[in-house]
C-alpha positions in Angstrom: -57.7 -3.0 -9.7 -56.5 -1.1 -6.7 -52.7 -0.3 -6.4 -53.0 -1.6 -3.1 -54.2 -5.1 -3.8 -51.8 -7.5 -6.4 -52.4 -11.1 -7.2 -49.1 -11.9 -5.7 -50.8 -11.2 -2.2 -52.0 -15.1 -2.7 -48.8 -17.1 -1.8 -50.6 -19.6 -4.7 -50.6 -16.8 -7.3 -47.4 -15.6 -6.1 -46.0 -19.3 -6.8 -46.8 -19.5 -10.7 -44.2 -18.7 -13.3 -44.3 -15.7 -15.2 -46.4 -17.2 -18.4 -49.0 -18.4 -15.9 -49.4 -15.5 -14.9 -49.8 -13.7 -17.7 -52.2 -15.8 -18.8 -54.4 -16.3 -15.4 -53.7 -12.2 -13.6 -55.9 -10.5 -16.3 -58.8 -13.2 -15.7 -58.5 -12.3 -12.3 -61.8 -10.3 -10.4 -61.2 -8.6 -7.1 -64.2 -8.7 -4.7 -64.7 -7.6 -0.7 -64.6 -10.6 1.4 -66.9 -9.1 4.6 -66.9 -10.1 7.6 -69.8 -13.2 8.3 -70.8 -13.5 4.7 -71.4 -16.6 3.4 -69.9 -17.5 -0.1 -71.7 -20.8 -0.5 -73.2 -23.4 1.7 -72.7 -27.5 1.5 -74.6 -29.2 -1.4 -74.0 -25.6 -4.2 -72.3 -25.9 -7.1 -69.4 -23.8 -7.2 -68.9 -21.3 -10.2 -65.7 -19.7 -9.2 -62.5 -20.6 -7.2 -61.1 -17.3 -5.1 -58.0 -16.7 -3.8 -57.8 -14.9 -0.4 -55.4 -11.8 0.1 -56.1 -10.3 3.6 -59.7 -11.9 4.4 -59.7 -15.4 6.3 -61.8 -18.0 5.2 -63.3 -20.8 7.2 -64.4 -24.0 5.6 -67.3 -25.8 8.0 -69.2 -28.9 8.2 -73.1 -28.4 8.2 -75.1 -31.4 9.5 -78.8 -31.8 9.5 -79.8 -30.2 12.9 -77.8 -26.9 11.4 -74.9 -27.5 13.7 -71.5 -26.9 12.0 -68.1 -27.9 13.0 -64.9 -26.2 11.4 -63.1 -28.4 8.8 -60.3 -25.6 7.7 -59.1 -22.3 7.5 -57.9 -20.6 4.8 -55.9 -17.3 4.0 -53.5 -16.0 1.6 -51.7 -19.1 1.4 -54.9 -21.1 -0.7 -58.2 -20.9 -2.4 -61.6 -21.8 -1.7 -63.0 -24.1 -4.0 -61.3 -27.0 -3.7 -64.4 -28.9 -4.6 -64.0 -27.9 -8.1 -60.3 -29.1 -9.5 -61.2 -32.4 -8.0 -64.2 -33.2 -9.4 -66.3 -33.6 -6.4 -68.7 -31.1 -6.8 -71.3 -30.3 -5.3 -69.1 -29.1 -2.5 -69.6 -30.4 0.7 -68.7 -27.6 3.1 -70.0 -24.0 4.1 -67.5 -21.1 3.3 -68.3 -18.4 5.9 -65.9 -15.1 6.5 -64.2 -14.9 9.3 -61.7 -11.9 8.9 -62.8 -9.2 6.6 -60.6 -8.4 3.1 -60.4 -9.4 -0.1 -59.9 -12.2 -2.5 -59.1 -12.7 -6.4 -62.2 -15.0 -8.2 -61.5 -17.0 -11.0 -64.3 -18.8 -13.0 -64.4 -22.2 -12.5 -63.9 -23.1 -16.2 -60.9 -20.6 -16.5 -58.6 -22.7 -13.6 -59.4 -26.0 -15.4 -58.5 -24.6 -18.5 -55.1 -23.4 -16.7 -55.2 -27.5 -15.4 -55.5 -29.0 -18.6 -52.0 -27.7 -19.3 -50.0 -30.1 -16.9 -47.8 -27.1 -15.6 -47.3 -25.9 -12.3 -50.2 -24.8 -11.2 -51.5 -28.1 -11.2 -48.7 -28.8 -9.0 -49.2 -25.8 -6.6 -52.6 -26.8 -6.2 -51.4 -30.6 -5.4 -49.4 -29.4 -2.9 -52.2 -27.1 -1.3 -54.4 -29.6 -1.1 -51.8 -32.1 0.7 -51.5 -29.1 3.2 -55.3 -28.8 3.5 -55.9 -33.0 4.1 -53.3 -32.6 6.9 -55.0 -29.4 8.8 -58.5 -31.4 8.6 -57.7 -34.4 10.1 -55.6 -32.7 12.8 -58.7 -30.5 13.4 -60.7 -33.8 13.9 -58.2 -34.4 16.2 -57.9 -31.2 18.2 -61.6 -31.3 19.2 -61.7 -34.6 20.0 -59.1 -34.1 22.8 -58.6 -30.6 23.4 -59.9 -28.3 25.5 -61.6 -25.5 24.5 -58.8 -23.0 25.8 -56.3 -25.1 23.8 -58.4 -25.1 20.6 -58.9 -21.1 20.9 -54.7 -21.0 21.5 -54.9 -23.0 17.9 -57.7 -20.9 16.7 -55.7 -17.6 17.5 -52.3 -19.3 16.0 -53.9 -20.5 12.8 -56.1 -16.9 12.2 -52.8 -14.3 13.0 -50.6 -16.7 10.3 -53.2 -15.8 7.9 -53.6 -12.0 8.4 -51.6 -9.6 6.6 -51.9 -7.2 9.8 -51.4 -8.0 13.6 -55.2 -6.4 14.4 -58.1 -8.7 15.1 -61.5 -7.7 15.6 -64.3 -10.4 16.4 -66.2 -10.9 19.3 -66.7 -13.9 21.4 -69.6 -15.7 19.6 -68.4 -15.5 16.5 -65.3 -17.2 18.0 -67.5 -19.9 19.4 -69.2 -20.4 16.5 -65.6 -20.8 14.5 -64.6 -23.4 17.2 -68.0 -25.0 17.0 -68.6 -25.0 21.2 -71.0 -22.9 23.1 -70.6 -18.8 23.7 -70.2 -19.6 27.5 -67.3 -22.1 27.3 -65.2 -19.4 24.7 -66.0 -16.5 27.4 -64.5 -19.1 30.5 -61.6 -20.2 28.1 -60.5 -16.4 27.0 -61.3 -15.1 31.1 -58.3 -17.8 31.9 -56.3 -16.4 29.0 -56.6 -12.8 30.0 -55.6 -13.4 33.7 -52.7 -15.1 32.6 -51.8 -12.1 30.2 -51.7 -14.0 27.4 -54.2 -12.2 25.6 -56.5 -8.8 25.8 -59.9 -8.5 24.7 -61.3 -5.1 24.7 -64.7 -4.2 22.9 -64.2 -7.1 20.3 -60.4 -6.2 19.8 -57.7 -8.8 20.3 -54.5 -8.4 21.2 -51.7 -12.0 21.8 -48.6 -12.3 23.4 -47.8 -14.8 20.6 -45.2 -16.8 22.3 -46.9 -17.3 25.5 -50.3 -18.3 23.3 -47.3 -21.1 21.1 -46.9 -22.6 24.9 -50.7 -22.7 26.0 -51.6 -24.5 22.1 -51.7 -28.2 21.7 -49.7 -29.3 19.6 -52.2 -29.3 16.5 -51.4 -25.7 15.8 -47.3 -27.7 15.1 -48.2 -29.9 13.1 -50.2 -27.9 10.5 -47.5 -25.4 10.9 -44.8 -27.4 9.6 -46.3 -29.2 6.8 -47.6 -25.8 5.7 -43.9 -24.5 5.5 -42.8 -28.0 4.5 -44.6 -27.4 1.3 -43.7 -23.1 0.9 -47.5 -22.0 1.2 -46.9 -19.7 4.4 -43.4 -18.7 6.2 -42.0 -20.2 9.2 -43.0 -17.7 11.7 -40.8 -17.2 14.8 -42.4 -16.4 18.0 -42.8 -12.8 18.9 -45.3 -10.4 20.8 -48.7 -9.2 18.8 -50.0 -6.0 19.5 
């Protein structure tokens, strides 16, 4: 593996005691995680779980007209494949990229061998998935009765808690796709950020005034906040400038 990349990049990894991790590190495979791919679509059965490092996940609804509404995002702080250590598969989402990197992928059967054992990381993963029930429902909420330039202040929150770098790089309909709402209401929403300086986008590149984006968001972006740091799977960030 690359000296650059380590397990303990995954805040789930990181959390294991030093026998699990002797036993589950050398299992571990590291793939690319680029930028719009799709790593399985509602209705598969999943073979692997895989743990995010630098890449950003986002886990979407698909419904029968081929619209698709996002259910959660996920970074270094979880896994994708939830589906699996619960018994519900076939999954039920689509897993699409939405910040390039990489991940560690575990066979399915390894991590419910790991299960069978009782030890922590069955607990890690019960806590993760208390985090993850929290950020969906407050999604559900957020679109219900937010506007669209609140939910891109969420969006932008959520995403830049997740990166290992302050850099993002996506354009504005892959945004709109994220948020699930048309090209045209993204461009308005971000136009009303940028005169009020709160962000800068330039050729695809983003750059946030963090704290002033923490005062535009509804309160959504809070509440997942605080139960993710209630339950150690990402820091409690204090507001500061991202350039």
């Amino acid at each position: 593996m690359p000296e650059a990349h380590d397990p303990q990049q995954n805040r789930l990894l990181a959390a294991l005691p030093a026998a699990e991790r002797a036993r589950l590190y050398p299992k571990l495979q590291l793939i690319p995680m680029p930028l719009g791919r799709v790593f399985y679509e509602s209705g598969d059965t999943q073979g692997h779980v895989y743990f995010p490092t630098d890449s950003i996940v986002s886990l979407r609804y698909v419904m029968s007209d081929g619209a698709s509404d996002e259910m959660s995002v996920v970074g270094n702080e979880g896994l994708i494949g939830v589906a699996m250590y619960l018994g519900g598969e076939p999954t039920p989402s689509r897993a699409i990229v939405q910040s390039s990197g990489h991940a560690y992928r575990l066979l399915g059967p390894q991590l419910k061998e790991e299960l069978d054992r009782n030890g922590e990381m069955q607990l890690v993963l019960l806590r993760y998935t208390q985090m993850l029930i929290t950020q969906m429902a407050q999604l559900a909420v957020c679109r219900g009765h937010h506007s669209v330039e609140q939910q891109l202040c969420r969006w932008l929150l959520l995403s830049l808690d997740r990166m290992s770098s302050h850099q993002m790089t996506m354009t504005q309909e892959f945004v709109a796709t994220m948020l699930g709402v048309r090209r045209d209401d993204v461009t308005e929403a971000a136009g009303r950020l940028q005169e009020l300086g709160i962000i800068q986008y330039v050729d695809g590149h983003i750059t946030v005034d963090r704290p002033k984006v923490e005062q535009l968001s509804c309160e959504c972006y809070a509440v997942i906040e605080k139960e993710s740091s209630h339950l150690q799977l990402l820091p409690r960030r204090r507001s500061h400038c991202v350039r």
